[in-house]
Backbone bond lengths (Angstrom), bond angles and torsions (degrees), N, CA, C in turn:
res aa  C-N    CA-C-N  psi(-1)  N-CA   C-N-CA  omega(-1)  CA-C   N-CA-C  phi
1 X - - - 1.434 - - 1.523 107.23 -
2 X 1.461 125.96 134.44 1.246 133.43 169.17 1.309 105.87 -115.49
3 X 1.699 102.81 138.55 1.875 110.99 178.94 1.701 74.89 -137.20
4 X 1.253 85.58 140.33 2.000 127.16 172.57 1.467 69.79 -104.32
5 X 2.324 97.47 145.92 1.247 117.11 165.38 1.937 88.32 -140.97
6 X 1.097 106.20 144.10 1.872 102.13 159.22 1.217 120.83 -99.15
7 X 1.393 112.19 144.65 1.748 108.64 -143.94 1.590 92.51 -95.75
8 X 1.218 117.33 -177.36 1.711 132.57 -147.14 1.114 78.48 -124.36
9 X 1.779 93.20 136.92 1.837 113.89 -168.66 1.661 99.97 -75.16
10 X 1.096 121.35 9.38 1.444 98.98 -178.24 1.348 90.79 -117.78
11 X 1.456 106.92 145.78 1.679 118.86 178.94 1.375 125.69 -28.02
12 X 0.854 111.80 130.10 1.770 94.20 -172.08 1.793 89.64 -170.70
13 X 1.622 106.11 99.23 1.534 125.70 165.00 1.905 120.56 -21.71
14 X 1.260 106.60 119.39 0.871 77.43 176.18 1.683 124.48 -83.04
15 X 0.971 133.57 -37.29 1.874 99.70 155.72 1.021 116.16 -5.97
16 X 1.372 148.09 -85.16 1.137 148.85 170.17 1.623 131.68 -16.27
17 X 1.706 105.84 -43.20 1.461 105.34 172.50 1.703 100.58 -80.81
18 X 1.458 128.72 -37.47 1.232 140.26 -157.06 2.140 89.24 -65.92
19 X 0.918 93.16 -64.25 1.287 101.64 170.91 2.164 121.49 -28.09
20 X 1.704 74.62 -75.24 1.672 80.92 176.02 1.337 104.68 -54.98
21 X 1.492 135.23 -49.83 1.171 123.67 -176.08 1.712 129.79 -55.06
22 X 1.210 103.25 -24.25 1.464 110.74 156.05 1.777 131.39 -57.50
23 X 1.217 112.12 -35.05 1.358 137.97 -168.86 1.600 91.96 -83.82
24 X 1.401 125.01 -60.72 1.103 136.94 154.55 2.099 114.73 -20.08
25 X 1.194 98.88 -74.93 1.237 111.34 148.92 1.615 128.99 -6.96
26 X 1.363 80.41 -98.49 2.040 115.33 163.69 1.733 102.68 -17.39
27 X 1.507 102.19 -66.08 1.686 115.74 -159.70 1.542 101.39 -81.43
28 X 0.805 114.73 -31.10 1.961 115.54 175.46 1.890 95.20 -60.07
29 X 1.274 101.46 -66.48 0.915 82.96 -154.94 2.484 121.09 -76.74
30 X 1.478 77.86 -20.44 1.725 88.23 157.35 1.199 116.60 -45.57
31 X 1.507 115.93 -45.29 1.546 137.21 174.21 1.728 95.66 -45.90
32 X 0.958 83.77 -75.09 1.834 91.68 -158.16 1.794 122.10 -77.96
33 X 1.413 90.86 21.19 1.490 89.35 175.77 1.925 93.40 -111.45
34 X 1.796 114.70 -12.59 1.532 111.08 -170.68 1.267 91.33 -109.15
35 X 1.546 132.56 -2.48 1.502 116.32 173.41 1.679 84.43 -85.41
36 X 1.300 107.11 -84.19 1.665 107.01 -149.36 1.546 116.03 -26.08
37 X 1.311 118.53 -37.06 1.599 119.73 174.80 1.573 104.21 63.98
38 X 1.181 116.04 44.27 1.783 134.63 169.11 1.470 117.94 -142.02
39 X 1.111 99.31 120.44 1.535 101.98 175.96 1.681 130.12 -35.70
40 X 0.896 119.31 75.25 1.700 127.09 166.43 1.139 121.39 -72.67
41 X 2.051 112.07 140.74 1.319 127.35 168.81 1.618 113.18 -44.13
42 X 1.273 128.65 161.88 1.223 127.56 159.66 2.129 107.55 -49.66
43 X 1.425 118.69 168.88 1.071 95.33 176.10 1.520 106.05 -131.90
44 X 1.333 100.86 165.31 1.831 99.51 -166.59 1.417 106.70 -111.87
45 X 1.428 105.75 115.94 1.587 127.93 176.08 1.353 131.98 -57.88
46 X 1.588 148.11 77.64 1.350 146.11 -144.01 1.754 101.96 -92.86
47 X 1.251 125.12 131.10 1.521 107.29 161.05 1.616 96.11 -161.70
48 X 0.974 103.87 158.04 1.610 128.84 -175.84 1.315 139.07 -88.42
49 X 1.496 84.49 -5.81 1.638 119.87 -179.52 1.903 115.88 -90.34
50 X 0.796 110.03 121.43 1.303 122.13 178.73 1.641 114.64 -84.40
51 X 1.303 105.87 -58.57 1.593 107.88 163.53 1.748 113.31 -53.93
52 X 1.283 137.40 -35.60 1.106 118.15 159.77 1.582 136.45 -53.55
53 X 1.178 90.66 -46.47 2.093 110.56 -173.47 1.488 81.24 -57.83
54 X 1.821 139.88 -35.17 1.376 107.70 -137.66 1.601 87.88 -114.33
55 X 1.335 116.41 -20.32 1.871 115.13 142.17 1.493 101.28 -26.29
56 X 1.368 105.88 -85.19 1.680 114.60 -144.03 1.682 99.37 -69.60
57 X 0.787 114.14 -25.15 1.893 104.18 173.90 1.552 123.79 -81.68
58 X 1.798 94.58 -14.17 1.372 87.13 -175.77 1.826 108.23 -93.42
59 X 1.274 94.56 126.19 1.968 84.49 173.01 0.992 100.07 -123.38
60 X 1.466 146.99 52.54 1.658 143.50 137.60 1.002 110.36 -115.10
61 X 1.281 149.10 7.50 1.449 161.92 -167.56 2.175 87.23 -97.40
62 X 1.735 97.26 144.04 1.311 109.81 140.59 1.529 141.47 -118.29
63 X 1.239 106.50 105.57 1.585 125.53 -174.27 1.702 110.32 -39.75
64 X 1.249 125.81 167.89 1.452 133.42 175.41 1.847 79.49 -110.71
65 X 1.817 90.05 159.23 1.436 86.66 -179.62 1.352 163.19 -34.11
66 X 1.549 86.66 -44.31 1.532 141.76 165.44 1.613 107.64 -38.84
67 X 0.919 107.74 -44.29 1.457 114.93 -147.69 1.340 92.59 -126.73
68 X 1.272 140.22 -51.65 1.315 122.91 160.41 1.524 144.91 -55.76
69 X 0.996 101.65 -12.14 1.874 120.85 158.53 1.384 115.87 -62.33
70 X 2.066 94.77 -57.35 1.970 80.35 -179.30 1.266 93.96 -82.81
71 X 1.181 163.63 -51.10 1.144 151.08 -163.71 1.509 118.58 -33.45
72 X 1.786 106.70 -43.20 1.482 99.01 160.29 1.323 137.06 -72.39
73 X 1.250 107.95 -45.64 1.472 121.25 159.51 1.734 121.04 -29.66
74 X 1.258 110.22 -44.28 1.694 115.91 166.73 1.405 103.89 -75.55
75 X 1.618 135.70 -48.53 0.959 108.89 -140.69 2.032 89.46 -95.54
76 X 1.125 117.88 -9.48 1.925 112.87 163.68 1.345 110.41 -48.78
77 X 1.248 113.46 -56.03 1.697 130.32 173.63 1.157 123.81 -65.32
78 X 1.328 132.29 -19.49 1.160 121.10 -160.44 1.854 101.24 -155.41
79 X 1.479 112.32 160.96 0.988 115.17 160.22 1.526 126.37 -114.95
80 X 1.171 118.66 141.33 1.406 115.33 -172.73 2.155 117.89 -46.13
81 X 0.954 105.11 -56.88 1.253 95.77 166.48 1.380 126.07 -32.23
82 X 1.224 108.09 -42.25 1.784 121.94 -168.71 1.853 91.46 -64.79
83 X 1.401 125.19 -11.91 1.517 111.07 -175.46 1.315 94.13 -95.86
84 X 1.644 95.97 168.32 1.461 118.74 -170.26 1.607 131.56 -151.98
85 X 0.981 104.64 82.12 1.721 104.67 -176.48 1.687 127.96 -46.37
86 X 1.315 114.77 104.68 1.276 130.30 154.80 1.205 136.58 -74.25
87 X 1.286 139.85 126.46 1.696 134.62 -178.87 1.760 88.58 -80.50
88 X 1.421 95.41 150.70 1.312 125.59 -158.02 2.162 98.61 -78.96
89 X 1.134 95.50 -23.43 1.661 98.33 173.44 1.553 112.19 -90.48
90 X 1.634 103.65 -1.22 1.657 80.84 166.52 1.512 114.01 -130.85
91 X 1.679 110.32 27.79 1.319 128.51 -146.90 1.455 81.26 -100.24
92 X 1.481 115.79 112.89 1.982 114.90 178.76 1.945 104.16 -76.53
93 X 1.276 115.16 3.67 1.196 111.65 -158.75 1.857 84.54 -112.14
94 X 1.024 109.73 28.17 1.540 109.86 171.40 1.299 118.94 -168.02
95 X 1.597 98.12 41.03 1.101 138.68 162.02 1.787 116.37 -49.13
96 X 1.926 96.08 -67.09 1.547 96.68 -171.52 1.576 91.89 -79.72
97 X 0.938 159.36 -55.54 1.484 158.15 -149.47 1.497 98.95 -56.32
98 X 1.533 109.82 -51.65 1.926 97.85 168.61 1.342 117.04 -64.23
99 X 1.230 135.48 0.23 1.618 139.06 176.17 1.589 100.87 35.98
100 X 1.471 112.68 88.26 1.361 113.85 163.92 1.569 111.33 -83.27
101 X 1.017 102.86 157.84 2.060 98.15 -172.22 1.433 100.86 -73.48
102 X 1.755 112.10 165.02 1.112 111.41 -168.82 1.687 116.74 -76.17
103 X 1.449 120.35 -16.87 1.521 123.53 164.50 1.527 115.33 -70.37
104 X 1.394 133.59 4.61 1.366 154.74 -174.28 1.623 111.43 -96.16
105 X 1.627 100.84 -51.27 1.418 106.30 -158.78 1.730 114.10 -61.39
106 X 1.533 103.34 -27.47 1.933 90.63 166.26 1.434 118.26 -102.93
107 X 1.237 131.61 22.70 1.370 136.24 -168.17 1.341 98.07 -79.96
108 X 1.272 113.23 140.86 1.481 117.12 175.34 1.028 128.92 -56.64
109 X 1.374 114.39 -23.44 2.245 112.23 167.85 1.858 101.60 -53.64
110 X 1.347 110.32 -44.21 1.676 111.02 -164.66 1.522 106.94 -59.93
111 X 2.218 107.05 -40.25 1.176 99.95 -153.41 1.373 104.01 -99.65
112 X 1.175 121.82 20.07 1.795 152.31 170.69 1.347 84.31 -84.35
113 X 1.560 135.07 -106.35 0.906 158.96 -159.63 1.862 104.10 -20.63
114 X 1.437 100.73 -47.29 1.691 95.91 178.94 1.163 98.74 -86.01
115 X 1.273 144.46 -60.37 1.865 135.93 -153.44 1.571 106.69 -56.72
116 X 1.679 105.15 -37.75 1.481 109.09 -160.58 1.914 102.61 -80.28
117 X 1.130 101.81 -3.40 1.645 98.46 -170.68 1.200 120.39 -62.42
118 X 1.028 139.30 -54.98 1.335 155.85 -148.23 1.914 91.93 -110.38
119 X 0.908 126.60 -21.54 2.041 104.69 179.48 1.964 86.25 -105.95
120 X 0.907 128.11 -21.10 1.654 124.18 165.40 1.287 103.98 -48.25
121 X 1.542 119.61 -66.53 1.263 117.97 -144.81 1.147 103.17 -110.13
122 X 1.726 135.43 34.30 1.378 124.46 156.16 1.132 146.06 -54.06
123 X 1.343 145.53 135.23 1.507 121.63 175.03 1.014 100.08 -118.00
């Protein structure tokens, strides 16, 4: 699942949104493993962020507040393995942020780009 957010006019790193957007993540899918009420696989975490993956793997490090809150929040929910590094050109969840033009958006590179994501990058 990809959610577009628009970022807050006051400075704010992006680590920081990449971050929140993980946590974001985390709770969708916490959500939807106690709504559906059906047994589900563990689920596999995609992000593009490098400074996050190396947040969530690191557990001898001490965080500033900021960053140690969501850091827990993912890591109650989730286990580090369950994350997964994507390069940012094949990341479909940063799709609208590259603003392809509107004669682009059904062309078959775009609608390649989403179907093929997820059976490409299985492990």
């Amino acid at each position: 699942m990809g959610k577009s957010r628009v970022a807050s006019l006051k400075q704010v790193t992006i680590p920081r949104l990449e971050l929140t957007a993980a946590v974001v993540a985390v709770k969708i899918d916490k959500m939807l493993h106690q709504e559906l009420q059906v047994p589900l696989q563990p689920s596999t975490f995609w992000t593009d962020s490098t400074t996050v993956l190396r947040y969530i793997d690191n557990d001898t490090a001490r965080f500033k507040t900021f960053v140690a809150n969501r850091i827990n929040v993912i890591r109650e929910a989730t286990k580090p393995s369950q994350w997964k590094y994507v390069r940012t050109t094949e990341n479909p969840a940063d799709l609208p942020q590259q603003g392809p033009e509107g004669q682009e958006l059904g062309t078959v590179k775009n609608v390649d780009r989403r179907t093929k994501f997820p059976a490409e990058q299985r492990v």
